[in-house]
Residue frames relative to the residue before (quaternion, step in Angstrom):
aa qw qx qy qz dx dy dz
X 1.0000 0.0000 0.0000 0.0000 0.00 0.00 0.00
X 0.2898 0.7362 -0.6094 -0.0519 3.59 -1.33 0.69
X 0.6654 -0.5038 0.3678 0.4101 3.22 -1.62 -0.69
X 0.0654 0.8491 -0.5098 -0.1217 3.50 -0.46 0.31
X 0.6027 -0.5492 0.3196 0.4828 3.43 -1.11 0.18
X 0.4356 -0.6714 0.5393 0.2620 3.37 -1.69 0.58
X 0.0647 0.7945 -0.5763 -0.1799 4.20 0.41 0.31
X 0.5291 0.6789 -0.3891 0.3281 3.57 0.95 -0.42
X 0.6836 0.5679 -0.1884 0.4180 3.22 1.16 -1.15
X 0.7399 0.5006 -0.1702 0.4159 3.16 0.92 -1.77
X 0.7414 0.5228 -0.3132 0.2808 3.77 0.94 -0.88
X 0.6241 -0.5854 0.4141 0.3103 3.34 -0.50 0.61
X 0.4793 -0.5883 0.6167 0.2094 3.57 -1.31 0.98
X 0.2380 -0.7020 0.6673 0.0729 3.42 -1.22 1.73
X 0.4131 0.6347 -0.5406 0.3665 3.33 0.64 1.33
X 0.0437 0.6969 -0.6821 -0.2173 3.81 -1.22 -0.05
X 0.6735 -0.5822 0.2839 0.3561 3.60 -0.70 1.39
X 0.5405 0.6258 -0.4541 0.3317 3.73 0.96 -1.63
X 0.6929 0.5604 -0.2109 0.4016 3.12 0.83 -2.42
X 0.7741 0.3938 -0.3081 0.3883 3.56 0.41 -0.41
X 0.6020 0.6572 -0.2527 0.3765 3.01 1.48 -0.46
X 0.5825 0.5875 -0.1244 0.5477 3.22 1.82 -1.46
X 0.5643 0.6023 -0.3250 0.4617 3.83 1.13 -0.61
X 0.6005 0.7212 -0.1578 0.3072 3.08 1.11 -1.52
X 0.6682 0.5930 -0.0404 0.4474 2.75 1.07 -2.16
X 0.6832 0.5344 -0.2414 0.4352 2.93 0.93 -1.74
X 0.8550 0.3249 -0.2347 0.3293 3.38 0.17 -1.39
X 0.5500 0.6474 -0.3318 0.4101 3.74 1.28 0.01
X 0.6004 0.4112 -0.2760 0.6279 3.34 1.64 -1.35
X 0.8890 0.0974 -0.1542 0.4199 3.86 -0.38 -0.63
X 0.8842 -0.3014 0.2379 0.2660 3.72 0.65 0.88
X 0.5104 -0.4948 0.6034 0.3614 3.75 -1.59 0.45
X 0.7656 0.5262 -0.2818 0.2398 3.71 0.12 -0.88
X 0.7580 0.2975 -0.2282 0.5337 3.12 1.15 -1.25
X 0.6217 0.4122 -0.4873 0.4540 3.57 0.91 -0.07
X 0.2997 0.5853 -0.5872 0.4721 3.74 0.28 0.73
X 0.5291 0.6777 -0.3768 0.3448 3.12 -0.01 -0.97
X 0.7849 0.4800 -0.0874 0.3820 2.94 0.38 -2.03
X 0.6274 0.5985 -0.2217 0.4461 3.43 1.14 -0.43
X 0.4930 0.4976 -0.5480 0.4572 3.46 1.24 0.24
X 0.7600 0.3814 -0.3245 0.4142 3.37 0.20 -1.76
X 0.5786 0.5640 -0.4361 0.3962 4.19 0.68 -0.18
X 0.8481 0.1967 -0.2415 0.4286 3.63 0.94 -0.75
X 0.5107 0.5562 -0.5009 0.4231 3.07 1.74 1.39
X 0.3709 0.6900 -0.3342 0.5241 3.15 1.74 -0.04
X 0.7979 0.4782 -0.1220 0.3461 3.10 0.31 -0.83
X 0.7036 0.4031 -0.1848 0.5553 3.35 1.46 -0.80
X 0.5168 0.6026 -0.3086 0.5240 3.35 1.93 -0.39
X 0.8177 0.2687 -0.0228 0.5085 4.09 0.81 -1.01
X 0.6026 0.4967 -0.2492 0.5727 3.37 1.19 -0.07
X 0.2077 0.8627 -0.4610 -0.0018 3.66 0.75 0.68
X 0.4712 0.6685 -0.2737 0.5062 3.92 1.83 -0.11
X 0.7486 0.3266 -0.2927 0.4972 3.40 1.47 -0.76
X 0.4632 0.7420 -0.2639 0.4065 3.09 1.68 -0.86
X 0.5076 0.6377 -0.1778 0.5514 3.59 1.51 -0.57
X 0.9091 -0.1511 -0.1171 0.3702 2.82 -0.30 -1.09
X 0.1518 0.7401 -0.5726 0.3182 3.24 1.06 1.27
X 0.4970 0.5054 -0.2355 0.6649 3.76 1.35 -2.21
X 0.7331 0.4462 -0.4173 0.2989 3.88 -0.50 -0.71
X 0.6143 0.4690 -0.3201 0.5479 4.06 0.98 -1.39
X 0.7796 0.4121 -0.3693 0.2933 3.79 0.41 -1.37
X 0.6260 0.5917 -0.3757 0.3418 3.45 0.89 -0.69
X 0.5116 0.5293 -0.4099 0.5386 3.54 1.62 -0.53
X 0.6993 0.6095 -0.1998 0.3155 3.53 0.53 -1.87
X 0.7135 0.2804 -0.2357 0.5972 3.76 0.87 -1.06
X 0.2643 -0.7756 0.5006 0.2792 3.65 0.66 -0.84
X 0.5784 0.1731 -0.5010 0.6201 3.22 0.78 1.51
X 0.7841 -0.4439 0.3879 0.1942 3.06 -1.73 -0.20
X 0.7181 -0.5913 0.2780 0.2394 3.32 -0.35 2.48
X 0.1832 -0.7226 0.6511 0.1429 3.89 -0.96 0.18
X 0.5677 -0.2809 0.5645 0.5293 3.67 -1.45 -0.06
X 0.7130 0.4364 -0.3600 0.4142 3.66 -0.12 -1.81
X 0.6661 0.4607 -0.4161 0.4135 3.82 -0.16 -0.81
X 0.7726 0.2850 -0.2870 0.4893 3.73 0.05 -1.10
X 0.7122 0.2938 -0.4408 0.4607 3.46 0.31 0.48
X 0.5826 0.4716 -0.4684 0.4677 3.75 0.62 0.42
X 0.3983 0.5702 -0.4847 0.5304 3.89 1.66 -0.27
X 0.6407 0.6060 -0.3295 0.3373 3.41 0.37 -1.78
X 0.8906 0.1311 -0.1477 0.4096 3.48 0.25 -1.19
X 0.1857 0.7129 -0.5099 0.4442 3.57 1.40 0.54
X 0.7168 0.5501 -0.1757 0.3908 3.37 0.36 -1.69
X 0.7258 0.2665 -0.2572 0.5797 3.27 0.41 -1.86
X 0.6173 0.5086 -0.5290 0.2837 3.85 -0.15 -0.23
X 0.6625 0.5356 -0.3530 0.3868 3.79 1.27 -0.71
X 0.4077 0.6864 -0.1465 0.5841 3.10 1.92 -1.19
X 0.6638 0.2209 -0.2529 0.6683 4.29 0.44 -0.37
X 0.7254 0.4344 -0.4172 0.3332 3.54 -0.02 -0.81
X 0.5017 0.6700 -0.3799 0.3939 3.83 1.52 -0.81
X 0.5073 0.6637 -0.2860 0.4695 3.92 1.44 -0.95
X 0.7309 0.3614 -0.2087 0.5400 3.66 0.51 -1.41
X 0.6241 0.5535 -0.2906 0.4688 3.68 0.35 -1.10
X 0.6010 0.5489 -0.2727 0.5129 3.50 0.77 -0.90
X 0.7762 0.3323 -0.0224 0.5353 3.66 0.50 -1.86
X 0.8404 -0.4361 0.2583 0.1920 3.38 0.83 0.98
X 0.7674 0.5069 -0.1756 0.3511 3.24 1.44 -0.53
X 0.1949 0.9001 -0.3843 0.0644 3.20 1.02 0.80
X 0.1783 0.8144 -0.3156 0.4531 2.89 2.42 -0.11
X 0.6280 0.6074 -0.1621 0.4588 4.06 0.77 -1.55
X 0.8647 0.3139 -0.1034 0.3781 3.71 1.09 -0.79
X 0.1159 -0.8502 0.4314 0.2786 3.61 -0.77 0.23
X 0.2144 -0.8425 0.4933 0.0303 2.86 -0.41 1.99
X 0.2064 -0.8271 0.5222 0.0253 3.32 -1.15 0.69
X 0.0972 0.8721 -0.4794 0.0060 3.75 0.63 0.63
X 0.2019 -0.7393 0.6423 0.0025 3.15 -1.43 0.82
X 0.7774 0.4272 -0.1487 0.4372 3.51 -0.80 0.91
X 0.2859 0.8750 -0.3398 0.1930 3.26 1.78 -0.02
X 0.7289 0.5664 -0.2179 0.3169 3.02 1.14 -1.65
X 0.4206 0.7044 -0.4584 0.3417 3.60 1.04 -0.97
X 0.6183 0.5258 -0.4714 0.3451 4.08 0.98 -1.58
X 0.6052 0.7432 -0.1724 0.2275 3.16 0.95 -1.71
X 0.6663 0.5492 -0.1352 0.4859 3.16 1.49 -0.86
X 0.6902 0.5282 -0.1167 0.4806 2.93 1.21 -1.78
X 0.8172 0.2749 -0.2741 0.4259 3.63 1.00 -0.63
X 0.6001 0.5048 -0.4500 0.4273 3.30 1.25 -0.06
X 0.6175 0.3162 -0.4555 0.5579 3.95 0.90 0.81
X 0.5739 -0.7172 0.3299 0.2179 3.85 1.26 1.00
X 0.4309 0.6964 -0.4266 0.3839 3.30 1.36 0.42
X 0.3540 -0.7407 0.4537 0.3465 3.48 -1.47 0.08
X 0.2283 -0.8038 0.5065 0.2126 3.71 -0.99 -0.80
X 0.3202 -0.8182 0.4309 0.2058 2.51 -1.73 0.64
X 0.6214 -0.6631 0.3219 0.2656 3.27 -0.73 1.02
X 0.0826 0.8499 -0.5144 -0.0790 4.06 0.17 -0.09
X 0.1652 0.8176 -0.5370 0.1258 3.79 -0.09 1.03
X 0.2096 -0.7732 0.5559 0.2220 3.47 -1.16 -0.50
X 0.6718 -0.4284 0.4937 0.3484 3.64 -1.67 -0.32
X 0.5344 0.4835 -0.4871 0.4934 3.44 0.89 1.79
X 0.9282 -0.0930 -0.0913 0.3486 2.90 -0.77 0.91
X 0.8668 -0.3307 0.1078 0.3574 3.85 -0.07 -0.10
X 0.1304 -0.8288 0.4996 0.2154 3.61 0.03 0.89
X 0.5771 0.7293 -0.2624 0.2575 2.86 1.53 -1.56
X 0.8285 0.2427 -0.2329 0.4477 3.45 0.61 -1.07
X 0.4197 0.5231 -0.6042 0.4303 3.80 1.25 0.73
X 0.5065 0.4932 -0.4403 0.5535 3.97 0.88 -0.53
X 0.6918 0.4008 -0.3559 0.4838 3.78 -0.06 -0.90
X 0.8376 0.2697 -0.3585 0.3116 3.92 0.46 -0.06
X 0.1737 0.8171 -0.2612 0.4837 2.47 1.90 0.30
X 0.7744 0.4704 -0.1678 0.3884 2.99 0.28 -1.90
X 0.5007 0.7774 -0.0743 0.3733 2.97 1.04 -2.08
X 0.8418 0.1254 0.1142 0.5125 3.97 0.02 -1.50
X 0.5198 -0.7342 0.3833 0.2091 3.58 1.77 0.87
X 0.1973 0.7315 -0.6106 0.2307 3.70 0.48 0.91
X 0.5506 -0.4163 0.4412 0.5735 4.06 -1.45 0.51
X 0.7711 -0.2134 0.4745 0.3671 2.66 -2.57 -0.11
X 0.2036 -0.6471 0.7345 0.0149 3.64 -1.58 1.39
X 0.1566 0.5653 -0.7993 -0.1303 3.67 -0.91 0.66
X 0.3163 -0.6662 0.6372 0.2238 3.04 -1.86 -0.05
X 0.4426 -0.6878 0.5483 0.1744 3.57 -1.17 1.28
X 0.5396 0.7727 -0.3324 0.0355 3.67 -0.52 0.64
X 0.5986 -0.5651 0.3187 0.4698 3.81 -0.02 0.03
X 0.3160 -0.8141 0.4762 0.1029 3.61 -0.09 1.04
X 0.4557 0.7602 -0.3732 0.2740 3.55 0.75 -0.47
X 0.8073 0.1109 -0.0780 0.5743 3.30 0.31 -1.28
X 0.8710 0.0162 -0.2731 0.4081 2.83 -1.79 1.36
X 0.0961 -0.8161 0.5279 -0.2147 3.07 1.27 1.84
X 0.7129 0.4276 -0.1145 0.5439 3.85 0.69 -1.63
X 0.5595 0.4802 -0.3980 0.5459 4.25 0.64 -0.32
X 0.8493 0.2680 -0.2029 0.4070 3.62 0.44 -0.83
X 0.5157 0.5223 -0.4464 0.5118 3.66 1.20 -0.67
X 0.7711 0.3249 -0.4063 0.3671 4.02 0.41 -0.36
X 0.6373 0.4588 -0.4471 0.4283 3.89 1.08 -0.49
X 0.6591 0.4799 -0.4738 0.3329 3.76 1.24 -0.30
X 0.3837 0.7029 -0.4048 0.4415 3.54 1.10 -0.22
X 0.6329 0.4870 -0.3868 0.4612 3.45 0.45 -1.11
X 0.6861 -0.3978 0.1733 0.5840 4.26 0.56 -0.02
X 0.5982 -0.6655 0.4192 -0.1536 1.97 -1.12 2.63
X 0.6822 0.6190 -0.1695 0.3503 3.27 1.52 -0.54
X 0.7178 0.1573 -0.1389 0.6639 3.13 1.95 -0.21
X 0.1742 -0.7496 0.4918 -0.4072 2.86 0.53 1.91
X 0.1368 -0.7802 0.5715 0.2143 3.39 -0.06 0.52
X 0.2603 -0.6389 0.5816 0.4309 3.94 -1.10 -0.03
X 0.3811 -0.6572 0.6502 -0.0084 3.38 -1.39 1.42
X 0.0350 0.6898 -0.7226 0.0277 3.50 -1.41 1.25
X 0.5082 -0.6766 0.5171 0.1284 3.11 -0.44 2.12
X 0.4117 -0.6121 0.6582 0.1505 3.65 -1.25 1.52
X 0.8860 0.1672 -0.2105 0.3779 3.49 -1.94 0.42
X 0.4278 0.4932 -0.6128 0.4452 3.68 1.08 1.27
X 0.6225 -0.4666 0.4735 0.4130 3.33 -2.13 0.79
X 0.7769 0.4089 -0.2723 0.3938 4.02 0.34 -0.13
X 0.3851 0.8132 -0.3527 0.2570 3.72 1.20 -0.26
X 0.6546 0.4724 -0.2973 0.5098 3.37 1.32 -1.25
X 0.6759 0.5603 -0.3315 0.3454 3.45 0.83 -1.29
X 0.5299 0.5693 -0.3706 0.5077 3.70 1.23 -1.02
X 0.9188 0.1804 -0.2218 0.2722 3.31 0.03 -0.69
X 0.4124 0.6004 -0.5103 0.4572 2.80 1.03 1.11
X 0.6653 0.5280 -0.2830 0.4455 3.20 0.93 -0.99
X 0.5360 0.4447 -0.4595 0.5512 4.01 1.14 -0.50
X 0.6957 0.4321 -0.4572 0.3468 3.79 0.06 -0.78
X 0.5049 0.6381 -0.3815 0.4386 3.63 1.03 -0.83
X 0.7225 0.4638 -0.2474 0.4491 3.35 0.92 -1.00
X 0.5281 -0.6511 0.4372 0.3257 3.45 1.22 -0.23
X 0.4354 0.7055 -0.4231 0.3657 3.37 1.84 0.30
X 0.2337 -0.7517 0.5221 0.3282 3.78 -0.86 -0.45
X 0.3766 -0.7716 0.5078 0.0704 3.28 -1.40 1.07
X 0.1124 0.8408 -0.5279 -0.0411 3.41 -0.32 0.60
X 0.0890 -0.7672 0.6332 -0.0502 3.20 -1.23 1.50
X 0.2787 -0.6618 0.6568 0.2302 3.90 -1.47 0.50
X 0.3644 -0.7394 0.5652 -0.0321 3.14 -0.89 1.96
X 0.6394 0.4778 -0.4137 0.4380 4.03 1.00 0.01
X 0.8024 0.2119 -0.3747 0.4134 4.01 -0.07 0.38
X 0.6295 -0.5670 0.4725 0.2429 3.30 -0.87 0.89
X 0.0440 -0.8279 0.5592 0.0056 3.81 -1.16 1.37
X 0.7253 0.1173 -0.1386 0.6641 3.53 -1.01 0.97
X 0.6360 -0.5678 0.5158 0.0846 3.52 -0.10 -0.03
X 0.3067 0.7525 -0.4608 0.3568 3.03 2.27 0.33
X 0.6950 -0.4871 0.3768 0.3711 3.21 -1.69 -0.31
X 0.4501 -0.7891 0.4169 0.0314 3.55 -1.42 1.32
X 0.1922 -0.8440 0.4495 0.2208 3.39 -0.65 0.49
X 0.3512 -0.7264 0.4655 0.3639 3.96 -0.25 0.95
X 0.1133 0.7510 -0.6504 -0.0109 3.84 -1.45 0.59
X 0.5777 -0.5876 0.4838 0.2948 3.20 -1.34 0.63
X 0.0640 0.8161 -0.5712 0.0592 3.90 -0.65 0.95
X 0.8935 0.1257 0.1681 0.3971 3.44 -0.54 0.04
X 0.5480 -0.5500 0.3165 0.5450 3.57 1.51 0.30
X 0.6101 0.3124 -0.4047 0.6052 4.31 0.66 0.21
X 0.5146 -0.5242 0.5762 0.3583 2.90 -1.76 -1.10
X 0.0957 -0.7694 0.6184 0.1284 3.95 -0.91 0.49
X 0.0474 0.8386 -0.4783 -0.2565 3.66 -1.37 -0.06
X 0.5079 -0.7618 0.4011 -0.0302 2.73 -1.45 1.10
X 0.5417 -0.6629 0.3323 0.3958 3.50 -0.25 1.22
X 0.2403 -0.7975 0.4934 0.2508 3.57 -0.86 0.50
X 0.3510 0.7129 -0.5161 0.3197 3.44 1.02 0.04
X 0.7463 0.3333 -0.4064 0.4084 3.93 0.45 -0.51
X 0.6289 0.4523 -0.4376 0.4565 3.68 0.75 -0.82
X 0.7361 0.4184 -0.3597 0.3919 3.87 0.55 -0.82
X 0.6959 0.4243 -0.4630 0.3481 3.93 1.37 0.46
X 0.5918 0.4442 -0.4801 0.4710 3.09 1.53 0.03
X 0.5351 0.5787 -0.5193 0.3304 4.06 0.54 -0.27
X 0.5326 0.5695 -0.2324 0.5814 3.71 1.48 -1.55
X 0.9043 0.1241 -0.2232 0.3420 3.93 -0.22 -0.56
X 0.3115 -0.8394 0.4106 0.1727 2.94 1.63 0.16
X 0.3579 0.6879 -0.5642 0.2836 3.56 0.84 1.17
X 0.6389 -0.4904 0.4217 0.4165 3.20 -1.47 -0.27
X 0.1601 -0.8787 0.4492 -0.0212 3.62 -0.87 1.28
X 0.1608 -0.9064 0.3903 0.0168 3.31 -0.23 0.83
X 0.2357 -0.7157 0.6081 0.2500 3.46 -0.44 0.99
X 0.0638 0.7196 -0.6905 0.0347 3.61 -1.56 0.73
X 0.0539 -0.8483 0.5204 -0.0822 3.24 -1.30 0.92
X 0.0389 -0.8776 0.4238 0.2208 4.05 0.54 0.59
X 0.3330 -0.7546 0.5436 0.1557 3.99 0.38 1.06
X 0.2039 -0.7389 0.6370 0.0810 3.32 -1.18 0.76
X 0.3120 -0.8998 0.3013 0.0478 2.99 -0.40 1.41
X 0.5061 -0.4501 0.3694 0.6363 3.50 1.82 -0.95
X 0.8500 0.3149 -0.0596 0.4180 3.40 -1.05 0.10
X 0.5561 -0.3448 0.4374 0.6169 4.26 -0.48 -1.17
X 0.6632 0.4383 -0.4846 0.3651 3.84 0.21 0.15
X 0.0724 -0.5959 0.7809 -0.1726 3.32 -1.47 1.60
X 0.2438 -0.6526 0.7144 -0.0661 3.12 -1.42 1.72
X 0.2641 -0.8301 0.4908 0.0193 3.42 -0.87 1.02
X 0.2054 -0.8477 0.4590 0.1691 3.94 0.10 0.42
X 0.1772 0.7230 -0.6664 -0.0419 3.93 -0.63 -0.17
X 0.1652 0.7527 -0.6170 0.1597 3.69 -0.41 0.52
X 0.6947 -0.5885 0.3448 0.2285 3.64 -1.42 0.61
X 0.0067 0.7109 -0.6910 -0.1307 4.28 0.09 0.66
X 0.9071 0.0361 -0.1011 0.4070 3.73 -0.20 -0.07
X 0.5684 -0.5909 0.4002 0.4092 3.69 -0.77 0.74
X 0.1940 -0.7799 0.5367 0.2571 3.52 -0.56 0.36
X 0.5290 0.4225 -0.4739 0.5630 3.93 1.39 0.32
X 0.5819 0.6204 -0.4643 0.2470 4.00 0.42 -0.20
X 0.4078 -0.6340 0.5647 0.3360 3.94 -0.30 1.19
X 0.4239 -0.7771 0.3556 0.2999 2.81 -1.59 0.41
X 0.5355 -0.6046 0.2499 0.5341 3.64 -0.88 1.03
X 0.7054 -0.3401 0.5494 0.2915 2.79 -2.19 -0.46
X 0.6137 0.4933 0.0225 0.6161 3.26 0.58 -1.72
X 0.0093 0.5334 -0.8337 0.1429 3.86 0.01 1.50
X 0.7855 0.1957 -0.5330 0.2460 3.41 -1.37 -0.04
X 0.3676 0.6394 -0.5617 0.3749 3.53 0.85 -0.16
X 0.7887 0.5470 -0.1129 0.2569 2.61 0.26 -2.43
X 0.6498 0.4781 -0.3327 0.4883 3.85 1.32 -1.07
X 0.7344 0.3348 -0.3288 0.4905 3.64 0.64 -0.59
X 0.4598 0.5734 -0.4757 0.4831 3.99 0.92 0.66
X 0.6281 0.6620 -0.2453 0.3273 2.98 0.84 -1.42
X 0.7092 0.5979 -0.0134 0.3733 2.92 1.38 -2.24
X 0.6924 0.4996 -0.2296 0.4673 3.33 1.09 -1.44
X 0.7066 0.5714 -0.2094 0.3611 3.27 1.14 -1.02
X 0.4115 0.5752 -0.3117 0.6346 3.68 1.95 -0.77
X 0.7296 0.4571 -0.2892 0.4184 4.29 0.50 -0.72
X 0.6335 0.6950 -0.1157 0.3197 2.93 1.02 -0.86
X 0.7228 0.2997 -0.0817 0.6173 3.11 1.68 -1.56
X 0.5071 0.6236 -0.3501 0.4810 3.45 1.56 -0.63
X 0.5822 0.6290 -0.2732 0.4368 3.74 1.32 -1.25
X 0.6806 0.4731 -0.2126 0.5175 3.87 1.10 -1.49
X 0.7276 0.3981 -0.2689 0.4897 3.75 0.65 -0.25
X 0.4790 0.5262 -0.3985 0.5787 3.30 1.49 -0.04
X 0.6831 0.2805 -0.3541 0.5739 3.71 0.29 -0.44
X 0.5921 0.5609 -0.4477 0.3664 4.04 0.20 -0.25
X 0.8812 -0.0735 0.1794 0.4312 2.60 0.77 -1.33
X 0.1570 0.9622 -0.2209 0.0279 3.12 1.22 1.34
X 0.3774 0.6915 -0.4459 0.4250 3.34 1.71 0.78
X 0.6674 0.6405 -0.2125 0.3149 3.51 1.37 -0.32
X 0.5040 0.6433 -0.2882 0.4991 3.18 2.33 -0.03
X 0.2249 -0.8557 0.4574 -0.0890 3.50 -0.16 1.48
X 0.2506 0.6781 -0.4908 0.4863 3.65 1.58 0.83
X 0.0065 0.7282 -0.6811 -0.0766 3.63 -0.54 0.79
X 0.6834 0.5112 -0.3787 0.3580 3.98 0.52 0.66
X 0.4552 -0.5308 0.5470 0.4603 3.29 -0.71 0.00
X 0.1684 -0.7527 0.6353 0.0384 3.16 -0.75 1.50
X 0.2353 0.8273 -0.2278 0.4564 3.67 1.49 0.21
X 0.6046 0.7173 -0.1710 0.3013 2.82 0.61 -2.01
């Protein structure tokens, strides 16, 4: 275990609220279709002035495809992204109607709530949370807060949550002296927590894992609350597919009949390796959906 730096955190949001604001506008008044559009010259903009993300975009894919990154690839990442980023607008405003979702793994909730228990959510910076919350919403699952560091891309989300205030998620800010204790107390409730276990928070301690042919680390705070509460944990992931089609994932990170071990550090860096592992297979599936603009490497 160590500390590593946090560059995700520290860099500044290439965003200026107006601009996000005007998108907004745009894509509510005239639509999903024509505000596509807009997303060419944005995720050429981006690969043109962004030359740090531009990096290690060409760096992840060359692992991810397993040859060597194109122009064409790092600009289909580019607009992968911003398309999940527009689609967060509709999803938000109700329109999930607009997409073909496709979910897999549903049943696992079924299980999990008909012995009244809660869960923990385990996801990452790929593809869409937004429209797993939106089915979520949709098919009447418990209360979802979501554990996470609030800092970056503070001004991207204060304007898409505006867009209805009503599905807000409730948020328990990571790296406070009370954060662990909250979530416990929602799972007690039988609520579910979702947190994104791939970028590193406060600078807390890190667990090394094997990803992608190097090594990455990964905050231990989620593997060491589901080893500590020993709830059921779920890995989830909403894949962008191309076009209106988003494939959702729910699948099992930790047995929810397994007692709990003896051997917690064992168990946190199992926990961990295993969260890489599956995070690693959907990187090659679907590796335009990985939304890390840093050398997580590093």
């Amino acid at each position: 275990m160590k500390v590593v730096s946090q560059e995700w955190v520290t860099r500044p949001e290439r965003s200026n609220v107006w601009t996000i604001r005007l998108m907004v506008w745009f894509a509510l008044t005239f639509g999903r279709r024509a505000s596509r559009v807009l997303l060419y010259p944005i995720s050429i903009y981006f690969i043109i002035f962004s030359a740090q993300a531009r990096a290690a975009s060409r760096k992840y894919l060359d692992r991810a495809l397993g040859h060597r990154s194109t122009l064409r690839d790092g600009f289909r990442h580019c607009f992968f992204f911003a398309s999940t980023i527009l689609d967060r607008v509709f999803l938000l405003n109700n329109q999930i109607s607009l997409f073909d979702v496709r979910a897999r793994g549903e049943e696992l909730f079924r299980e999990i709530e008909a012995k009244g228990r809660g869960c923990l959510l385990i996801g990452a910076h790929m593809g869409s949370f937004e429209v797993i919350h939106a089915l979520s919403r949709d098919h009447g699952h418990p209360r979802t807060s979501i554990a996470m560091y609030e800092e970056n891309a503070r001004k991207l989300n204060a304007v898409l949550h505006s867009i209805n205030p009503q599905h807000n998620r409730p948020v328990i800010p990571l790296g406070k002296i009370d954060s662990m204790l909250r979530i416990q107390e929602a799972l007690q409730r039988g609520e579910y927590i979702g947190i994104l276990a791939d970028r590193t928070i406060s600078g807390k301690k890190m667990l090394a894992c094997d990803f992608l042919g190097g090594q990455i680390h990964l905050p231990i705070t989620p593997f060491r609350l589901a080893v500590i509460l020993n709830c059921p944990v779920v890995f989830m992931l909403g894949i962008y597919q191309g076009g209106n089609r988003y494939d959702v994932n729910f699948e099992y990170l930790a047995d929810p009949q397994q007692p709990t071990p003896l051997d917690r550090d064992f168990a946190i860096r199992q926990a961990a390796q295993q969260f890489a592992t599956r995070l690693e297979h959907y990187c090659r599936v679907a590796p335009y959906n990985w939304f890390n603009f840093y050398d997580v490497w590093k």
